[in-house]
C-alpha positions as CSV (number, residue, x, y, z in Angstrom):
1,X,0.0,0.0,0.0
2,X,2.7,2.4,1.6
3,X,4.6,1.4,-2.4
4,X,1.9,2.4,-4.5
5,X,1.0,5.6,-2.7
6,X,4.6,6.7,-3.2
7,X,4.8,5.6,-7.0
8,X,1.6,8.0,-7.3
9,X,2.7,10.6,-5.3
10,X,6.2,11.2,-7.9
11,X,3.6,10.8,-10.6
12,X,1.5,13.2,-10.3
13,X,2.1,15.5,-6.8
14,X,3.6,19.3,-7.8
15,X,5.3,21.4,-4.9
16,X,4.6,24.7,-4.8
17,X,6.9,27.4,-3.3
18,X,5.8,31.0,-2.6
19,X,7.3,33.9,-2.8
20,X,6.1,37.3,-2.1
21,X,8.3,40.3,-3.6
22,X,8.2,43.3,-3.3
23,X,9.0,43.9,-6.8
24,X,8.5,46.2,-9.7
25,X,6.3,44.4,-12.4
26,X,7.4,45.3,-16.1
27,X,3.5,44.6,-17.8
28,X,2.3,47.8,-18.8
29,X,-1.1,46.2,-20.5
30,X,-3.7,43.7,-18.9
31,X,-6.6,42.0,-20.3
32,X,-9.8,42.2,-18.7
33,X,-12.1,38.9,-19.7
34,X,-15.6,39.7,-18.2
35,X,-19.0,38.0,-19.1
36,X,-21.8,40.1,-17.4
37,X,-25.4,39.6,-17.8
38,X,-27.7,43.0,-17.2
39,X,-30.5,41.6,-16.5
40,X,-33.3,44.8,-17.4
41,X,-30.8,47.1,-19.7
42,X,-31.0,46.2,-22.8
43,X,-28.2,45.8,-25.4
44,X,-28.7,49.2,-27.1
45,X,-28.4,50.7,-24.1
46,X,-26.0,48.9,-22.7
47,X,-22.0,50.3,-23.1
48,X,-18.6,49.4,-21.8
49,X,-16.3,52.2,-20.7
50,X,-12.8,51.9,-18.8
51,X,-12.2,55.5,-16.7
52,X,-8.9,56.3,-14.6
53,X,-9.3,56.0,-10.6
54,X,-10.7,59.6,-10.3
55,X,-13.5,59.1,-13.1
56,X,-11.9,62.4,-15.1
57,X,-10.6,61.1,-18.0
58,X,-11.6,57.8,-19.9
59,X,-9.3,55.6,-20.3
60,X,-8.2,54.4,-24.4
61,X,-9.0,50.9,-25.0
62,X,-6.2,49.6,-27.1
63,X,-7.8,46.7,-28.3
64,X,-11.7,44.9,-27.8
65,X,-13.8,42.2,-28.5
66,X,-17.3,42.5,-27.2
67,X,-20.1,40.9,-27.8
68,X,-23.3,41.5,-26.9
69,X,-26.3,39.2,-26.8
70,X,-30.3,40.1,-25.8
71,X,-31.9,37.7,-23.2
72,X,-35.0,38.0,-21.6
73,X,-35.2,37.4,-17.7
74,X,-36.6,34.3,-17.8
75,X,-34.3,32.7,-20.3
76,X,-30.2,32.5,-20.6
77,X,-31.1,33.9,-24.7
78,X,-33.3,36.5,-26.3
79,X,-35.4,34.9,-28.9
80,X,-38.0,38.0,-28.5
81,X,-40.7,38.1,-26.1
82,X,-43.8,36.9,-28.9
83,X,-47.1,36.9,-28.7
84,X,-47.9,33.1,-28.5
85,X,-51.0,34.0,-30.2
86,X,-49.8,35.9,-33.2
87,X,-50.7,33.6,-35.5
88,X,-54.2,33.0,-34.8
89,X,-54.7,36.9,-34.1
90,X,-53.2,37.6,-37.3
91,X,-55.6,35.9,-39.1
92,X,-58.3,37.1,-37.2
93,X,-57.2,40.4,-37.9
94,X,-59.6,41.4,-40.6
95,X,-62.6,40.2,-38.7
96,X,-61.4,42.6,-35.3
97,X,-61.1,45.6,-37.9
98,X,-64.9,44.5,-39.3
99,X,-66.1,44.4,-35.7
100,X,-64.8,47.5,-34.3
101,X,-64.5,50.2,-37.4
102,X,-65.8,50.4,-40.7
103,X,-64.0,51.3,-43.6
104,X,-65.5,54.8,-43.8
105,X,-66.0,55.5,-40.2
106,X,-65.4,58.9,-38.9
107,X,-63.9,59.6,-35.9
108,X,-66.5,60.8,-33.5
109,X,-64.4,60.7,-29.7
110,X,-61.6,63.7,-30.1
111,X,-60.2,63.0,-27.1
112,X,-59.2,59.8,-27.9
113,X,-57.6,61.8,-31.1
114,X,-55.8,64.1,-29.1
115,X,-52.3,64.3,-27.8
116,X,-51.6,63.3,-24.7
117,X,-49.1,66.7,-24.2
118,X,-50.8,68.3,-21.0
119,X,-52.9,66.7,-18.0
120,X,-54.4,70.6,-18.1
121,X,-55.9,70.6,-21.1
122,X,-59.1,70.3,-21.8
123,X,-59.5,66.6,-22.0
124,X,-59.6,64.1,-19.1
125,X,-56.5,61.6,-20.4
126,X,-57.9,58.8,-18.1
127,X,-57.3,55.8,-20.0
128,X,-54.5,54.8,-22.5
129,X,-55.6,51.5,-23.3
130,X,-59.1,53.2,-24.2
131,X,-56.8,55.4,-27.1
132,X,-55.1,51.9,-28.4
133,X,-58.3,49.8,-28.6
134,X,-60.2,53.2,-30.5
135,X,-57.6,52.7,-33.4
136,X,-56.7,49.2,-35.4
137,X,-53.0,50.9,-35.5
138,X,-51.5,54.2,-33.0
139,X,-48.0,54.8,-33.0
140,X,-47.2,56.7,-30.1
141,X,-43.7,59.2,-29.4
142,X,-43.4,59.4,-26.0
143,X,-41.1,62.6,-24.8
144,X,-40.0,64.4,-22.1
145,X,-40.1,68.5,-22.4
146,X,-36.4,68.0,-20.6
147,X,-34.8,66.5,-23.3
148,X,-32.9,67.6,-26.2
149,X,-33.4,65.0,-28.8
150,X,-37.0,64.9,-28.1
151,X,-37.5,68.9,-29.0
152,X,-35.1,68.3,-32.1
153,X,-37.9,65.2,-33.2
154,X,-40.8,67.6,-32.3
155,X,-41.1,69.0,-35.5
156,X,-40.3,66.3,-37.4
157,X,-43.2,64.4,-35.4
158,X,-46.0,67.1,-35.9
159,X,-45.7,67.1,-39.4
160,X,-45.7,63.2,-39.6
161,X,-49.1,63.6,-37.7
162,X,-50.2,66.2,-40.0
163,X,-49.4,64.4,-43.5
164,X,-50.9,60.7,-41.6
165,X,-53.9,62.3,-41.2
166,X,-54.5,62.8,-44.9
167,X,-53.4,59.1,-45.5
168,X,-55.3,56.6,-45.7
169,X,-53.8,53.2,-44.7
170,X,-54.9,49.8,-45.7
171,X,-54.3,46.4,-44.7
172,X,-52.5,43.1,-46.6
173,X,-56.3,42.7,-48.0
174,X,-56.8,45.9,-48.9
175,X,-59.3,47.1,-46.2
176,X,-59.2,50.2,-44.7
177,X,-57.8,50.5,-41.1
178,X,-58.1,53.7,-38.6
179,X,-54.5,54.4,-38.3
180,X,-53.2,57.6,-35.4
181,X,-49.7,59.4,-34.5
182,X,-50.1,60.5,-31.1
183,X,-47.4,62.2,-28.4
184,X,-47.6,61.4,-24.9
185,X,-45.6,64.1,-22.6
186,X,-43.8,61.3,-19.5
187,X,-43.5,64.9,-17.6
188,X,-46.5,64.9,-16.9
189,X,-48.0,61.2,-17.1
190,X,-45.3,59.4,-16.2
191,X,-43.3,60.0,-13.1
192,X,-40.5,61.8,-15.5
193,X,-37.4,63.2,-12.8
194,X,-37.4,66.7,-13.9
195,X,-33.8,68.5,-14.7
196,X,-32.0,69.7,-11.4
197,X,-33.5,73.2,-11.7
198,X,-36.8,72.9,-11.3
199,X,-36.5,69.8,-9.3
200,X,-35.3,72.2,-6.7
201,X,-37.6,75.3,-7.5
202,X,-41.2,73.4,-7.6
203,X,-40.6,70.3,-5.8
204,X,-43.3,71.2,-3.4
205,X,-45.9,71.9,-6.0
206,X,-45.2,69.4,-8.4
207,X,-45.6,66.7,-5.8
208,X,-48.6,67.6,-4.4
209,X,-50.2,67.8,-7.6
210,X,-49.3,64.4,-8.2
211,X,-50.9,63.1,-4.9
212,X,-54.2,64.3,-7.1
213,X,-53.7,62.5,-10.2
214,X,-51.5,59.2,-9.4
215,X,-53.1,57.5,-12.0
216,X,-52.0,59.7,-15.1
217,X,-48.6,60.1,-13.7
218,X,-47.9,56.3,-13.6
219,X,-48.5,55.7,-17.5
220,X,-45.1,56.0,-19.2
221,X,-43.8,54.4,-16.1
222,X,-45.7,51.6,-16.1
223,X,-45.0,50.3,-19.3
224,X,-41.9,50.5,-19.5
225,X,-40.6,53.5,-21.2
226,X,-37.1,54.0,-19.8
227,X,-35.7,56.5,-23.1
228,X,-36.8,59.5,-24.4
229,X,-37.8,60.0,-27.3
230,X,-39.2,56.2,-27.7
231,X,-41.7,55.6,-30.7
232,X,-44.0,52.5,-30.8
233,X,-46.6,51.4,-33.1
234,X,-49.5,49.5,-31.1
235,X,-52.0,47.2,-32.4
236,X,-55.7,47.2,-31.6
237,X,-54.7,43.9,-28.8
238,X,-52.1,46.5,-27.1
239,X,-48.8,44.8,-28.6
240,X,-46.5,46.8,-30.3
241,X,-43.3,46.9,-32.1
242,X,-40.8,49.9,-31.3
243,X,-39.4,52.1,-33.9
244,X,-35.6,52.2,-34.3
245,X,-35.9,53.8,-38.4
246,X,-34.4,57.4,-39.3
247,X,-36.3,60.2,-37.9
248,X,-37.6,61.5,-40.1
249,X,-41.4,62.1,-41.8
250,X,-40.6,59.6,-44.8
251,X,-39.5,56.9,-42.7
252,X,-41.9,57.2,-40.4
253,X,-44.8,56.9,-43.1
254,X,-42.8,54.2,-44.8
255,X,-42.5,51.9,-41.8
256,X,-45.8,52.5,-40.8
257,X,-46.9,51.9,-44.5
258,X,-45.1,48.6,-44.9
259,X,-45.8,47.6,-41.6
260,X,-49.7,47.5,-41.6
261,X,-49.2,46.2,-45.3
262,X,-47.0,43.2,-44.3
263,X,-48.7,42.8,-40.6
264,X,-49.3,39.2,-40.8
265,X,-46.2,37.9,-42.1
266,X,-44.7,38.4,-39.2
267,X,-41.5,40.7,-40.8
268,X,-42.1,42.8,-37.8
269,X,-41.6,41.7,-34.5
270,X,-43.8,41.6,-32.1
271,X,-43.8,42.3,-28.6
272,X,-46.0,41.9,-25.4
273,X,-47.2,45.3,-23.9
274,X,-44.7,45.3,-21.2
275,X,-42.3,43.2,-22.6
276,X,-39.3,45.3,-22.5
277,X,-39.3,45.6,-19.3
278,X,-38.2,41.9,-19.4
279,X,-35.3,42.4,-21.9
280,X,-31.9,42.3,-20.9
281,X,-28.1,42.2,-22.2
282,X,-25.1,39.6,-21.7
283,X,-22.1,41.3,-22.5
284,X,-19.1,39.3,-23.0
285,X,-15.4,40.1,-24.0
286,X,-12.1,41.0,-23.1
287,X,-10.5,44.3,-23.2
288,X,-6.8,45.5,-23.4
289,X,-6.1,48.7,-21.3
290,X,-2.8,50.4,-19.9
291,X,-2.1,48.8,-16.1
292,X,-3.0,51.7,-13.9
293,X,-5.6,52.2,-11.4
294,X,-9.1,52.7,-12.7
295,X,-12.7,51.0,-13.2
296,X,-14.8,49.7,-16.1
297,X,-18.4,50.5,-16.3
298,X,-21.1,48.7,-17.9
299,X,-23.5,51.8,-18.2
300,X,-26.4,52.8,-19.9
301,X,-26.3,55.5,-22.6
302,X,-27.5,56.6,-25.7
303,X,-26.5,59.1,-28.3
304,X,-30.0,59.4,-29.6
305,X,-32.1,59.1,-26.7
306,X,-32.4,60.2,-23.1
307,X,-32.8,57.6,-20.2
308,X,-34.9,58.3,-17.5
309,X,-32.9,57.1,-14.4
310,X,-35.8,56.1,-12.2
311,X,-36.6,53.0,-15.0
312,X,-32.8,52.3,-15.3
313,X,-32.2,49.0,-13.5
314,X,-28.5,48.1,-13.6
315,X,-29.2,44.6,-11.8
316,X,-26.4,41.9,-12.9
317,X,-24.9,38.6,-12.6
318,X,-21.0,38.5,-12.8
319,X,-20.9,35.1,-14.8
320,X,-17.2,35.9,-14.7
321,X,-14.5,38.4,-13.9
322,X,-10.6,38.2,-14.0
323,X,-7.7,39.7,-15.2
324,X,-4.7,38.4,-16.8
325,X,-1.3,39.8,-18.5
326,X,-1.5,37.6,-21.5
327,X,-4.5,35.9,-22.9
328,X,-2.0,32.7,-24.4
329,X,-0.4,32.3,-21.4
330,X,-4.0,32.5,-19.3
331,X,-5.4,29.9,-21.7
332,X,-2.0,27.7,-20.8
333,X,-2.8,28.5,-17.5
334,X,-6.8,27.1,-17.5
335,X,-5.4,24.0,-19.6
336,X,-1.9,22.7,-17.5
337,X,-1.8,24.7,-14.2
338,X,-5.4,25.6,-13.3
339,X,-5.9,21.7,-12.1
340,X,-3.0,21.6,-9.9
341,X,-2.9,24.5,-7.7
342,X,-4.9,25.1,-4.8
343,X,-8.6,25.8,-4.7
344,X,-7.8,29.0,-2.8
345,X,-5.4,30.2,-5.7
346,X,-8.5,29.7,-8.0
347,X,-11.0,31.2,-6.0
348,X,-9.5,34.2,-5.9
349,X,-8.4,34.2,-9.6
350,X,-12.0,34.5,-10.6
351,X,-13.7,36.1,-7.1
352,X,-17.0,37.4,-8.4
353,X,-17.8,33.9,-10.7
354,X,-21.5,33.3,-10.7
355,X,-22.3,36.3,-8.3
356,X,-26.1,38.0,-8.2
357,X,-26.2,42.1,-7.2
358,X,-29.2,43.1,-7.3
359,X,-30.9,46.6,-6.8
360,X,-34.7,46.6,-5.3
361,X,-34.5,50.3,-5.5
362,X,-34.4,53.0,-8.2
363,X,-31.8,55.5,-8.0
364,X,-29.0,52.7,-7.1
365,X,-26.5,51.0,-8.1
366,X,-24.0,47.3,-7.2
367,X,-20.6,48.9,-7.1
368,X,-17.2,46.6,-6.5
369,X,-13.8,47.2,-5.3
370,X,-11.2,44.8,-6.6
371,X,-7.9,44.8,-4.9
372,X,-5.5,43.1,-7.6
373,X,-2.4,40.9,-6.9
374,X,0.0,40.2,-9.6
375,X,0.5,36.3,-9.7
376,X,3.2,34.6,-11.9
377,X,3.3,30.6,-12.0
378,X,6.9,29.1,-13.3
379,X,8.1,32.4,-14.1
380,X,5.9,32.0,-17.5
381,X,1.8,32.7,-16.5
382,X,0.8,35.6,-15.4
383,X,-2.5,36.0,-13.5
384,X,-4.3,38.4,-11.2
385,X,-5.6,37.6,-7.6
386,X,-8.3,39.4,-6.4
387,X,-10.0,40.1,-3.3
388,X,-13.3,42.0,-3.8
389,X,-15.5,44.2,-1.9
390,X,-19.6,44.9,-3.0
391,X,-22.3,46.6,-2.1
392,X,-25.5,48.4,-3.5
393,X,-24.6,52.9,-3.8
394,X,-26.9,55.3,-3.8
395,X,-27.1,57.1,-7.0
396,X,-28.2,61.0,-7.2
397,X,-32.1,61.2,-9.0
398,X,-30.3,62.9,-12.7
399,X,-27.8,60.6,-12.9
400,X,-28.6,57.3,-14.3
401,X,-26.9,54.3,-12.6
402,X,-24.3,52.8,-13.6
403,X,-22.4,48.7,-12.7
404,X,-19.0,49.8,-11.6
405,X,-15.6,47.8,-11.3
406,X,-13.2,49.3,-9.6
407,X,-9.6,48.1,-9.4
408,X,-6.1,48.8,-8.1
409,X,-2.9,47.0,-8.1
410,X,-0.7,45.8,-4.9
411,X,3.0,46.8,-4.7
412,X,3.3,43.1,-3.7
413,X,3.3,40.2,-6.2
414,X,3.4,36.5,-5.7
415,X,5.6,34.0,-7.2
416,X,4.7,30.9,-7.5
417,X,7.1,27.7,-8.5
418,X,5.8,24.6,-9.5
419,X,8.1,21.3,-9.0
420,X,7.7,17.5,-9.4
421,X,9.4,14.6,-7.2
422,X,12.9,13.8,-7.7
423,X,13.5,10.8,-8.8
424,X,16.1,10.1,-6.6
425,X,13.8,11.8,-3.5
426,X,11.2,8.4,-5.0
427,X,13.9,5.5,-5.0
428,X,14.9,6.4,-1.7
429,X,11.6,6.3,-0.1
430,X,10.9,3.4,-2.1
431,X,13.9,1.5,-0.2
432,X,13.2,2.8,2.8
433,X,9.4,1.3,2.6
434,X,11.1,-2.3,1.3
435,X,14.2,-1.9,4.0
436,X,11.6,-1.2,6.7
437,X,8.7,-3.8,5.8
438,X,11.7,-6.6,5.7
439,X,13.1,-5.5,9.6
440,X,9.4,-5.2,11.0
441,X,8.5,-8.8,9.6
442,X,11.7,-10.2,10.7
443,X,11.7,-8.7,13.9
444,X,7.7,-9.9,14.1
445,X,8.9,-13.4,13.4
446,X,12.1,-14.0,15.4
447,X,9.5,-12.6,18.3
448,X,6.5,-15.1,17.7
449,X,9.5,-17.8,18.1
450,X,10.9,-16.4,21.2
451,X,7.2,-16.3,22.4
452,X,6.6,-20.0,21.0
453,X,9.4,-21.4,23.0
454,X,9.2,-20.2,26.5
455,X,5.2,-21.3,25.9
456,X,6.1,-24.7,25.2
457,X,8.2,-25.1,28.5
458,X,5.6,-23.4,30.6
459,X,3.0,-26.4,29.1
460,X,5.2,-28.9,30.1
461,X,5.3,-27.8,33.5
462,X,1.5,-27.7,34.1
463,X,-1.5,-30.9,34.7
464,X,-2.4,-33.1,32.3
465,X,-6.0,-31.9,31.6
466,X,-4.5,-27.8,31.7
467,X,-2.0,-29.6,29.0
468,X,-3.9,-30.8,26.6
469,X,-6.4,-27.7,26.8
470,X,-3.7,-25.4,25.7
471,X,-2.0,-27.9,23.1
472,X,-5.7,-28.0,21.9
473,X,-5.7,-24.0,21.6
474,X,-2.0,-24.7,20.2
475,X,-2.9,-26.6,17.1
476,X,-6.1,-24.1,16.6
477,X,-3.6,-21.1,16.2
């Protein structure tokens, strides 16, 4: 037994020898290999950005590959949330537009007509869903007065609802359907943070005039509009699709055009009503930046559109996180070395692997803290222990959140040498286990004969009957 653990142990046993320097390191890039799932930003939203330690200057990523891939928050991938019924509504379709308008039928509710710009106008802007079942078709911008794009698309919108209102829109069969551009201000139906200024100056008012009419002010919330401007195109049954053309009035008319042309083809996808509050992003990759103190942030932007930060959820799982000085030498590393060292050295090479943050609140954010420790195995592989420190930060109402990883690098480093058995270390304990085995067995046997013959003489000294009880016993053993 003793033999064949030792022929294993030079087989397959490696000794490891520490060393902590303190030691100027000579890599001036790293690689940073994440995979992070977002699990209610969605991918065009979602963007990857490395800043310096004091968050001044963004740091230049030398080299990339990123890859980004929708999911939904019930599945690991995206295949679009659709409407399990499409089919069968679609060809239903004609028969709903029979049912609820005529081909020559003339608008007789202007409210349901009207934009949804003011809660003090003069129409009540009680129900939404009311607007989307009036019309077989309304495609819906929904703004905020705060932001810039949205005024730059408000002309552009008003005369695409002007020139739509002389149109007249027909189905794949040819049948006339009521078709409606309408705006919907998220100031003041939907719970919209207001710019810092009057945030500050009407606070007071704005809120208690909310307390008076909670149910407008929870629409654009509700459904999940989390960028301004966002344009949508419902159907009668509430679903929409969302509009990502040019804007501008021709594309606009085109892609409604096409769209109610082509409707049950299913060219278009379709979406449930508040489906995209169920879309998120894995982002995957590895980027090569200069080896100084900094963070990386998986944040959500968008150079045509605003986000409003209360419906920004940077929620995440950390499928894995680690950083290494040479992507070869980390891939010799998972292949050769990763199975031999200890499961200490590997937990920390990957801290944050298979790790849930998430926020319950709006207006926050998981932050980490990664304190980094050069490794070097053999003088060869270079890897990157981490310890790492998490929790959920308060983020100020106009800013919207953002998944930060923050690292720095120790003035320590850790060598670690890797070394197999001697052979010569082997053959000497090999003839130590034979040398000792033969002394104990002759030392066992010389005493069982030592034992054997002072046990005969006592017999032969004792009765007859205590004689032949113990030769009896004898010849048994």
């Amino acid at each position: 037994m003793l033999y064949c653990v030792q022929v294993l142990d030079w087989i397959i046993f490696v000794y490891f020898f520490v060393n902590k320097a303190k030691k100027k390191m000579c890599w001036v890039h790293i690689w940073i290999d994440f995979d992070v799932q977002m699990f209610e930003l969605p991918c065009e939203y979602t963007h990857v950005v490395v800043k310096d330690i004091v968050g001044n200057q963004e740091l230049e990523i030398l080299d990339q590959q990123i890859t980004k891939e929708r999911i939904s928050v019930d599945s690991n991938t995206f295949k679009g949330v659709i409407d399990e019924e499409k089919d069968a509504e679609h060809r239903g379709l004609n028969e709903d537009i029979d049912h609820h308008h005529a081909q020559t039928k003339k608008y007789e509710h202007p409210e349901l007509e009207a934009d949804w710009d003011s809660t003090s106008d003069q129409f009540q802007h009680n129900d939404f869903n009311a607007v989307l079942e009036y019309h077989d078709f309304t495609m819906v911008n929904f703004y905020a007065n705060w932001c810039s794009h949205c005024r730059n698309f408000a002309p552009t919108w008003k005369e695409a609802e002007d020139r739509t209102d002389q149109m007249e829109f027909r189905d794949k069969n040819g049948a006339v359907v009521a078709t409606k551009l309408l705006r919907v201000n998220c100031v003041d139906f939907g719970f919209v943070h207001l710019n810092l200024f009057y945030f500050t100056l009407f606070y007071f008012i704005l809120y208690c005039y909310c307390q008076t009419t909670p149910k407008k002010k929870e629409l654009c919330a509700s459904i999940g509009i989390r960028a301004y401007p966002t344009v949508r195109l419902y159907k009668h049954d509430k679903s929409f699709t969302q509009y990502t053309g040019p804007r501008e009035v021709q594309g606009i008319v085109n892609f409604i055009t096409d769209f109610i042309h082509n409707e049950d083809t299913g060219k278009h996808e379709v979406v449930t009503h508040h489906s995209s509050l169920q879309e998120g992003c894995r982002v995957h990759g590895e980027l090569l930046v200069r080896r100084v103190p900094g963070y990386f942030l998986l944040e959500a932007d968008s150079k045509l559109d605003s986000l409003d930060p209360r419906m920004t959820n940077v929620s995440h799982r950390v499928n894995h996180l680690y950083i290494v000085g040479d992507r070869d030498a980390m891939r010799d590393y998972v292949k050769n070395t990763a199975s031999k060292v200890t499961q200490d050295i590997l937990k920390n090479v990957q801290p944050m692997k298979r790790a849930n943050f998430i926020t319950s609140k709006a207006h926050t954010a998981p932050q980490h803290y990664l304190n980094v420790i050069p490794t070097r195995f053999d003088d060869k592989v270079v890897v990157y222990q981490a310890t790492v420190q998490s929790h959920i930060a308060d983020v100020e109402i106009t800013s919207v959140p953002q998944a930060r990883f923050q690292y720095i690098f120790s003035p320590l480093s850790i060598h670690i040498n890797t070394k197999g058995r001697p052979l010569y270390d082997f053959l000497t304990s090999v003839f130590a286990i034979i040398g000792g085995t033969y002394t104990f067995i002759s030392l066992l046997d010389k005493f069982w004969d030592s034992v054997s013959v002072r046990l005969k003489k006592n017999i032969g000294k004792l009765d007859k009957p205590i004689k032949k009880l113990l030769i009896f016993f004898w010849l048994k053993i």
